[in-house]
Structure formats: structure tokens, C-alpha cells
C-alpha positions as CSV (number, residue, x, y, z in Angstrom):
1,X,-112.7,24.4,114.1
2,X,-115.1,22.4,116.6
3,X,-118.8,23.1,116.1
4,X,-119.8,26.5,117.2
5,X,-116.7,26.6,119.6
6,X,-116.3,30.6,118.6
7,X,-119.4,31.7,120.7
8,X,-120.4,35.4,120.7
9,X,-121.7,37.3,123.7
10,X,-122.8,40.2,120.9
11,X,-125.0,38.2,117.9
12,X,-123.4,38.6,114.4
13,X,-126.4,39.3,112.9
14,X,-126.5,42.5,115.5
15,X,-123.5,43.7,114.4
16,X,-123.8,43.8,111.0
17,X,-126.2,46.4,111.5
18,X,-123.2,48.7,111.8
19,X,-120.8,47.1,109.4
20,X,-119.0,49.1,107.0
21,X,-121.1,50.2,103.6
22,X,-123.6,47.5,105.4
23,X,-121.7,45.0,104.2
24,X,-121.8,42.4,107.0
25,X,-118.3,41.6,107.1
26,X,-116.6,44.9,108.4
27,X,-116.6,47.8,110.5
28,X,-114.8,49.9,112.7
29,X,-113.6,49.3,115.7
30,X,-112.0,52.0,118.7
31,X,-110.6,49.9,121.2
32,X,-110.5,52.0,124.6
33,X,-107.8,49.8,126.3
34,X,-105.3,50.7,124.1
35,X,-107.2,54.4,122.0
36,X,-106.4,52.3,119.3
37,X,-108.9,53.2,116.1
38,X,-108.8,50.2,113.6
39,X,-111.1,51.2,110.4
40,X,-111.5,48.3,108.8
41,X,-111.7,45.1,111.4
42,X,-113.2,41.4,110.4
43,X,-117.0,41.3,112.0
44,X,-116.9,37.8,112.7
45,X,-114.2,38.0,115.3
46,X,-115.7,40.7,117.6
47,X,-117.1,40.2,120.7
48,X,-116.8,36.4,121.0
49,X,-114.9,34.1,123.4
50,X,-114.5,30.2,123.0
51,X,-116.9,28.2,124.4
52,X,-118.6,31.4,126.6
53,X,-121.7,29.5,126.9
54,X,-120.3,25.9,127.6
55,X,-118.9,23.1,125.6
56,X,-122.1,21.0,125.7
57,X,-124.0,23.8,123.6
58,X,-127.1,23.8,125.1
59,X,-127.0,27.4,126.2
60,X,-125.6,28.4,122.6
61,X,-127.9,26.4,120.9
62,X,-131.2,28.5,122.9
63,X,-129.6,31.9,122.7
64,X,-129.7,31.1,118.7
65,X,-132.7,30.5,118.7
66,X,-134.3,33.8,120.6
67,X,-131.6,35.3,118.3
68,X,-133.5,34.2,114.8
69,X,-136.7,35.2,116.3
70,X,-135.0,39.0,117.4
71,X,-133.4,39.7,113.8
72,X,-136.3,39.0,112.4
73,X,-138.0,41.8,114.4
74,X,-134.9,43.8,114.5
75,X,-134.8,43.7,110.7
76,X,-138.4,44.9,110.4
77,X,-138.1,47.5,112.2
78,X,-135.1,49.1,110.0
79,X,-137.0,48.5,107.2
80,X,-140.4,49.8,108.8
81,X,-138.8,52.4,110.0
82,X,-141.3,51.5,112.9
83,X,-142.8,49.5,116.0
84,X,-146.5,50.6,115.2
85,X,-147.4,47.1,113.7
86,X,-145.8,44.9,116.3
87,X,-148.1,41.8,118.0
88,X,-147.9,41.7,122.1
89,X,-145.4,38.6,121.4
90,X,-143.4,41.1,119.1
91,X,-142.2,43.1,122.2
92,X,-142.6,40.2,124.1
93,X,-139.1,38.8,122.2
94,X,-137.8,41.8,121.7
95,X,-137.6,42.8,125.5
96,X,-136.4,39.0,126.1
97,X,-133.4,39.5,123.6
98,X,-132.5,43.0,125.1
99,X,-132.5,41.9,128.7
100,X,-130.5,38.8,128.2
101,X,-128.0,40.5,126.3
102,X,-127.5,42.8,128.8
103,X,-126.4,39.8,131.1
104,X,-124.5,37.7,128.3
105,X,-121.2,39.8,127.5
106,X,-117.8,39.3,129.1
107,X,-118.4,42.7,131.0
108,X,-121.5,41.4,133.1
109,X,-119.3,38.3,133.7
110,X,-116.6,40.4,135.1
111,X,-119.2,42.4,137.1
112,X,-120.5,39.5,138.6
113,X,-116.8,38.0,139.5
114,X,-116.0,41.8,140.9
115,X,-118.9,41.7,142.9
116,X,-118.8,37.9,144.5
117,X,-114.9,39.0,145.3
118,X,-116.0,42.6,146.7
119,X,-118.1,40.4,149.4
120,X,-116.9,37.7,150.5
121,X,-113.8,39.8,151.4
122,X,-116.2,41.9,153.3
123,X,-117.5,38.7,155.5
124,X,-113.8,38.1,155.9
125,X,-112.9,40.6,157.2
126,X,-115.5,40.7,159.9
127,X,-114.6,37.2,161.5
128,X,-111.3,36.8,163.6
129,X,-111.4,33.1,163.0
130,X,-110.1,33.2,159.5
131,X,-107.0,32.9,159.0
132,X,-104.6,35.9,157.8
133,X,-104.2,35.9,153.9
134,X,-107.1,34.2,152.9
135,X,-108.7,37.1,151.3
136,X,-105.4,38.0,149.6
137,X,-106.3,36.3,146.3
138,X,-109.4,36.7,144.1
139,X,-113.0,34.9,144.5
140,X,-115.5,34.2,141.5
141,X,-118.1,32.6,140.8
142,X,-117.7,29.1,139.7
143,X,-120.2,29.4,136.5
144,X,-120.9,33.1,136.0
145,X,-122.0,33.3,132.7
146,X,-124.7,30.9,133.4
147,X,-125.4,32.7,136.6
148,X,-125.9,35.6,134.8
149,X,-128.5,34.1,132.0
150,X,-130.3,33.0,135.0
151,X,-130.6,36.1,136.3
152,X,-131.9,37.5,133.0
153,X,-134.7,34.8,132.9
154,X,-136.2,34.9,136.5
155,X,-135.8,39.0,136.0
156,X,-138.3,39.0,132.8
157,X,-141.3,39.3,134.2
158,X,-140.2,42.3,136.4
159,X,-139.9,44.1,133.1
160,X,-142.9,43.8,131.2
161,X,-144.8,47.3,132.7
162,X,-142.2,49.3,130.7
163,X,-143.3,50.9,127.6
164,X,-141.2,51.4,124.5
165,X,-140.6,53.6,121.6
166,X,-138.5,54.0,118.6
167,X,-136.0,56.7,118.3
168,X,-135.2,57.7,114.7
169,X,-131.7,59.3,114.1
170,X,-132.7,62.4,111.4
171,X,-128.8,64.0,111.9
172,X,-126.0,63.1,110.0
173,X,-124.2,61.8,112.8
174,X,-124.6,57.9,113.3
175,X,-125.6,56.2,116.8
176,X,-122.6,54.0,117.8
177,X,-122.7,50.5,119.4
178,X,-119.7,48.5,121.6
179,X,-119.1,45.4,123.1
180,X,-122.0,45.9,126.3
181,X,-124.7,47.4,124.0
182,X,-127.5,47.6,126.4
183,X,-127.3,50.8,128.8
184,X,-129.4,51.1,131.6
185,X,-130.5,54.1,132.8
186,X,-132.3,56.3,135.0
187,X,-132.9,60.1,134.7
188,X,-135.2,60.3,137.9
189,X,-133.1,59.1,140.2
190,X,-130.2,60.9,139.3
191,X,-132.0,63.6,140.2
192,X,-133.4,62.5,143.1
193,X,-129.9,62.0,144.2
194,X,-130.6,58.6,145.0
195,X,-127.0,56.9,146.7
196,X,-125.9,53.5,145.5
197,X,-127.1,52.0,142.5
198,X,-130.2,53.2,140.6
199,X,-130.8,51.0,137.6
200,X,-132.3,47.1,139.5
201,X,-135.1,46.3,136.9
202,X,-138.1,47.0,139.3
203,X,-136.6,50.7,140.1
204,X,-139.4,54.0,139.5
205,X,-137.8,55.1,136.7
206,X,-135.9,53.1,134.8
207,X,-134.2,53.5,131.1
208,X,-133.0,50.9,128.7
209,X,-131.3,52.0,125.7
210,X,-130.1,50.1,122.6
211,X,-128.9,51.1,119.0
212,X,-130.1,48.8,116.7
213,X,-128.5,50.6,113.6
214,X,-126.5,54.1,112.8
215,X,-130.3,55.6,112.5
216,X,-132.6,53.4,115.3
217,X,-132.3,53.2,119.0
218,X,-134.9,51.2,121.2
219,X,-135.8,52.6,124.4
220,X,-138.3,50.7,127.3
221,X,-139.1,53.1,130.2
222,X,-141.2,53.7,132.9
223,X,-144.3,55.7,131.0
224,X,-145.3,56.9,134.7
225,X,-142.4,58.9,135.6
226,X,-141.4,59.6,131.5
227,X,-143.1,61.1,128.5
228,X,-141.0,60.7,124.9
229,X,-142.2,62.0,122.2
230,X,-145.9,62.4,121.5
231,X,-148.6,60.6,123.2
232,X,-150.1,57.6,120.3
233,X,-146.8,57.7,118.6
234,X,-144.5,54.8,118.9
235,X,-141.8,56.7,117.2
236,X,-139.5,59.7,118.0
237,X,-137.6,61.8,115.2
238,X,-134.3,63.4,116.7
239,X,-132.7,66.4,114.8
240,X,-130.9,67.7,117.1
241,X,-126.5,66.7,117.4
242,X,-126.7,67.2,121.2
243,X,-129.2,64.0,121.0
244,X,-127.5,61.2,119.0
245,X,-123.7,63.0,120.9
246,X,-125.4,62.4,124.3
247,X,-127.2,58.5,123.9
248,X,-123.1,57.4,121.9
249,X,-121.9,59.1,125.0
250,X,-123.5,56.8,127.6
251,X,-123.1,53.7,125.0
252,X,-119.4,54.8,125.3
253,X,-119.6,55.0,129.1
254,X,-121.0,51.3,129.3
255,X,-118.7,49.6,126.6
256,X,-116.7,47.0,128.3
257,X,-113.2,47.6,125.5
258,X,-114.5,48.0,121.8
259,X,-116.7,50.5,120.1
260,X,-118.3,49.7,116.7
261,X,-119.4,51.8,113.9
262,X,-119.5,52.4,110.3
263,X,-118.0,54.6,107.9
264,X,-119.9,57.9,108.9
265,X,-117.9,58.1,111.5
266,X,-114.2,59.2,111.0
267,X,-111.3,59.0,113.8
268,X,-111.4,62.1,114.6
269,X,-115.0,62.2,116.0
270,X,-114.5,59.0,117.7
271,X,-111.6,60.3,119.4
272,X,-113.3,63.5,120.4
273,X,-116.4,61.5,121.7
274,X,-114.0,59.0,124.1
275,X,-112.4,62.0,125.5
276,X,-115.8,63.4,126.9
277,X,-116.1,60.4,128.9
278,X,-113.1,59.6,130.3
279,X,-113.5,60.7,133.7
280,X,-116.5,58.4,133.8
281,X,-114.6,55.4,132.5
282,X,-112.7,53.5,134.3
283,X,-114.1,53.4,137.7
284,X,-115.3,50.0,139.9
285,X,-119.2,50.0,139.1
286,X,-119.5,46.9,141.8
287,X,-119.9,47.8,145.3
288,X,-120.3,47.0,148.6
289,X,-121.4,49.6,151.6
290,X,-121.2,48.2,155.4
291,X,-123.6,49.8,158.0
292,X,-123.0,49.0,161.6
293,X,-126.8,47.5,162.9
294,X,-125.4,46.9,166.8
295,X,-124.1,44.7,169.4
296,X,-125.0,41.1,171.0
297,X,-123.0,38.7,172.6
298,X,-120.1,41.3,172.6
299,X,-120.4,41.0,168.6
300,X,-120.6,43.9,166.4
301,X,-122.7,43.1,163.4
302,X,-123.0,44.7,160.1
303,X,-125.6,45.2,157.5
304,X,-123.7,44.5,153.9
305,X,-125.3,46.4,151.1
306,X,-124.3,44.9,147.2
307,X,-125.2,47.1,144.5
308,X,-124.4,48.3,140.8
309,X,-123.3,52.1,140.4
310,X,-125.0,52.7,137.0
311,X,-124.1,55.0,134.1
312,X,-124.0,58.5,135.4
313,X,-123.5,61.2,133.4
314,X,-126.6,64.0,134.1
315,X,-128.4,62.7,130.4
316,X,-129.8,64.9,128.6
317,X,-132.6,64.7,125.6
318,X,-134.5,67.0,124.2
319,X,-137.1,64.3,123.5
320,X,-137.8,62.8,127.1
321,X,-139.8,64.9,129.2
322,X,-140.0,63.8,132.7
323,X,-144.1,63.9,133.7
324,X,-145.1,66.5,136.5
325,X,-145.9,63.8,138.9
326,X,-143.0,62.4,138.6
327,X,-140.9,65.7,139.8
328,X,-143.7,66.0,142.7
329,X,-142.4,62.2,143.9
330,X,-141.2,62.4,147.3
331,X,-138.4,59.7,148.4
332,X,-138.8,58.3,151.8
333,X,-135.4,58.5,153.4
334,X,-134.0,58.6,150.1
335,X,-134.6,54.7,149.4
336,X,-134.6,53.6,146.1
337,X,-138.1,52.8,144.9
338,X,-139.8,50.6,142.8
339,X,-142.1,50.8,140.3
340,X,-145.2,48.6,141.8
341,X,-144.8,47.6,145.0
342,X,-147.7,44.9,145.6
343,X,-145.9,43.1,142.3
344,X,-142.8,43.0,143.8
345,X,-144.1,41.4,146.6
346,X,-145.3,38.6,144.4
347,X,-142.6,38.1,142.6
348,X,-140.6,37.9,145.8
349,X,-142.5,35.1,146.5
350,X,-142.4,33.7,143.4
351,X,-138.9,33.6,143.6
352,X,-138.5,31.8,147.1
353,X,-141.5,29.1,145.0
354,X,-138.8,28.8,142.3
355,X,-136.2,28.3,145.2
356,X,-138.0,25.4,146.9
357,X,-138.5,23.7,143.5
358,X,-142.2,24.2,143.2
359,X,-142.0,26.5,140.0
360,X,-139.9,27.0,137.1
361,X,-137.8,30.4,136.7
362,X,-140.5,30.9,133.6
363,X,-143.8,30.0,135.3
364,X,-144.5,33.1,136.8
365,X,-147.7,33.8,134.9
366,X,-148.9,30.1,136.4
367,X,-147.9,31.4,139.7
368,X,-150.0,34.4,139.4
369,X,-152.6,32.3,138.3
370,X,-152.6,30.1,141.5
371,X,-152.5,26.9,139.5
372,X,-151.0,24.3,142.1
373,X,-147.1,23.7,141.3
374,X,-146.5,20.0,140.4
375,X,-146.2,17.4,142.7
């Protein structure tokens, strides 16, 4: 086989965290395509698609390299059984390694396509000078995978406000993982009844799970609207079923086809778990909304609204608390808001710098620092 022409959107060395008797060369596998369980499936061909990244390798090649610096961290903390000790640069990786494998799987890829197809029919089928059947077949995006990675890099910085914690699995049933391991999330506005989408990186209130073994789960939030656990303690013991049932739940919910786990799991359970979340399975999570915004010229013209319908499923833990101040938030006219404002605003601009070629998606910092971009 050519050089790293098997390219996997879900790292090996991620997997193997769930592999059967730890073994690093099996586990089990549900496939929810087909409800087929499969108890003993080869590690090394999950979750990968030839050449994902690109033929030339360059993509692959960086990717495994953030991945050698995050198993490293990953690995301490299953052995710590902790985040206490961990440097500014620590979480610095780890966040980088969550968000951009929440944008490298085949499922964001397929988003992305669903989502370029979703509106450029939608222009379409506002002008009369195009001709009939042209939006009969399906649009994508030439290079979405890369798209997507670039995506996860300009978005980064967005992120870095959020805290994190450890959540420690004390029950005897084992966190689950699938082929679109990151979930985002986001209690507050599901109770705010926000409409449209609810989890963009700079919303008040966002949530990012990931298991990183049958007995840790990572979670960055937004410490202003959530409290978890106790204040000074990066850490969180759950006891309680209802816990671990409800975070496999939405990991369920956002799996693309395969779930993965080990041997503490049997059929049966796994079976019982997928049937709690069909009806939230299988639904379009890309949309587009049109509002009507006038006439001119005797030409109607329409406001088209893209967004993501996260995973909704009224979450529940006993170990999140949502802060008083947070419940007291008033929306105004129920628009989704951000966390800080005043930076969003700069990072707009940063973004329209990057556009005109005067900064680097990863100079933001140098932006904020008003160092003159190169000439």
C-alpha cells in the first residue's frame, strides 16, 4: 500500500482508548445504518477513508503531528486521572486537537456538502433567469475537507475563553465513543428556546464534550453561564447511571454511522441505548431559513439564513449547574448571543485582515497586538 494512503479522520491512537481488554487492536463496533453489532472489529480500519486529507500529504503529515503532541496529553490524563498539573500550552493543544477533530470526520464533510447544496438551490430558485433543471442535481464544495480544517484554524482563537474540567466515570457503565466524537452542546439555549442553530463557537453558552476513555470525558464551557462540579476542582466524579446514560446518548445522537466501545458493554445495552435516540437520528442538521426583507425595482429580495441544528435532546446532569445569572439572562428578540461581544468584533476584523492577505489564519495574537502585517 502507498504511504499513508489509509488516512483516518478519527486518530488510532484515540481509538485504542476503547479497544477491547485495552488491547489496541480491537473493539466493538454498532453500526446504526444497518443495527448491525459486530463485537470484535479490526481498529485499524475504522473511521478512515483513502487519501481524506490529499495525496500530496501535507495535511496528513500536520494533523500527525498535533496528534503526537495530543496523546501524549491524552495519555496523562488517564494515567493522572487528572488535568490539575497541565501548562497554559497543555490546554492550549488539547483544545486545538478537539476543535479540529470536530471538523475532520466524513460527517462534517457531508455537512458542509449538505449545506453548500441547501443554498445555492435557495439562490436558484429566487432568479427567473436560470434555466429549469439546473438545481435538479447536487452541489458541493470542490475541497471540503480542507475547507473544513480551515475553518477549525481561523475558529481557535474564538475558543480559548472556555474553561474545562475532567469528568471521571465512578459507575460501572462505560462512556461510549463513534465515528464524530466531539458533541457540541448547549444547555442554555435550549432553554432559552433559541430557533435555529445554537452551538457557533462564540455562542453564550456553549458545551463541548469528548470521551477520552470508558472512564474520562473532557468538557470546555462557558464558566459564566455554567458551574460543574466544585469551584478549584478541575475534576468531577459521576456516580450516578442517569449521567454516563445521558452524555453516550448525545455521543450516540452525533455519531455519523459507527459506535465504539469495549467489552463492558454488551449488545443488549447498546441496543437499548440506540433505541432512546432514534427519533433524534436521522434528521437534516443543515439548514437554510428565507425571510422576505422587501421590494425595489419590482424585485422581491430575501434574507437567507445558514445554520447548524445542533444536538437536541433537553441534557441533563446532575453535575452541571447552570449559574443564577445565567437563568436571569434576557434574549433580545430571541437572537442568539455570544459570549463577548467587543471580541467578536475583533475577530470579525481579523478575519476580513486574513481575507485581504495581510494576516495569517494563525496571527491573530499579532493582530491584537497591532504589530503592522507584512508588506
Amino acid at each position: 500500500m502507498p504511504e499513508k494512503k489509509k488516512q483516518h479522520f478519527v486518530p488510532r491512537f484515540y481509538l485504542k482508548n476503547f479497544s477491547l481488554n485495552s488491547s489496541g487492536k480491537a473493539l466493538s463496533i454498532f453500526n446504526l445504518s444497518n443495527s448491525k453489532f459486530i463485537p470484535d472489529g479490526n481498529l485499524k480500519d475504522q473511521a478512515y477513508k483513502n487519501y481524506f486529507y490529499g495525496r500530496d500529504l501535507n495535511i496528513e503529515n500536520a494533523l500527525s503531528e498535533l496528534e503526537g503532541i495530543a496523546a501524549k496529553i491524552i495519555r496523562d490524563i488517564i494515567d493522572w486521572n487528572s488535568v490539575a498539573n497541565f501548562s497554559r500550552e497543555d490546554r492550549y493543544y488539547l483544545l486545538e486537537f478537539v476543535v479540529f477533530l470536530s471538523e475532520r470526520t466524513v460527517c462534517m464533510v457531508n455537512q458542509l456538502n449538505e449545506s453548500a447544496d441547501k443554498f445555492i438551490k435557495a439562490i436558484i430558485s429566487k432568479d427567473p433567469g436560470i434555466p429549469i433543471g439546473i438545481n435538479e442535481g447536487n452541489f458541493s464544495l470542490t475541497q471540503p475537507t480542507q475547507f473544513a480544517l480551515y475553518r477549525a484554524a481561523i475558529s481557535l482563537p474564538v475558543m480559548f475563553d472556555l474553561s474545562y474540567k475532567l469528568i471521571i466515570n465512578q459507575t460501572k457503565i462505560p462512556f461510549i465513543t463513534s465515528d464524530h466524537p466531539v458533541v457540541l452542546y448547549n444547555q442554555f439555549l435550549e432553554d432559552q428556546k433559541v430557533p435555529g442553530g445554537n452551538t457557533g463557537l462564540a455562542s453564550k453558552g456553549l458545551q463541548i464534550f469528548l470521551p477520552l476513555s470508558p472512564h474520562h470525558l473532557i468538557v470546555f464551557f462557558d464558566h459564566d453561564v455554567y458551574k460543574i462540579g466544585e469551584k478549584g476542582n478541575m475534576s468531577v466524579d459521576i456516580t450516578a447511571d442517569s449521567d454516563v446514560e445521558a452524555l453516550n446518548v448525545i455521543q450516540c445522537i452525533n455519531a455519523n454511522h459507527n459506535l465504539y466501545f469495549n467489552e463492558e458493554i454488551s449488545e443488549s445495552q447498546i441496543r437499548r441505548l440506540v433505541s432512546r435516540v432514534n427519533r433524534y437520528r436521522g434528521k437534516s442538521r443543515e439548514n437554510v431559513d428565507e425571510y422576505p426583507v422587501g421590494k425595489k425595482d419590482g424585485k422581491k429580495y430575501f434574507l437567507l439564513h445558514m445554520y447548524t441544528t445542533g444536538v437536541k435532546c433537553n441534557l441533563k446532569l446532575s453535575c452541571i449547574r447552570m449559574l443564577k445569572k445565567a437563568r436571569q439572562y434576557k434574549l433580545i428578540d430571541g437572537v442568539e448571543p455570544v459570549r463577548d461581544e467587543e471580541f467578536c468584533r475583533l475577530y470579525k476584523n481579523f478575519l476580513k485582515s486574513v481575507d485581504k492577505g495581510l494576516y495569517k489564519a494563525n496571527e491573530f495574537y499579532r493582530f491584537l497586538r497591532g504589530v503592522a502585517p507584512p508588506t
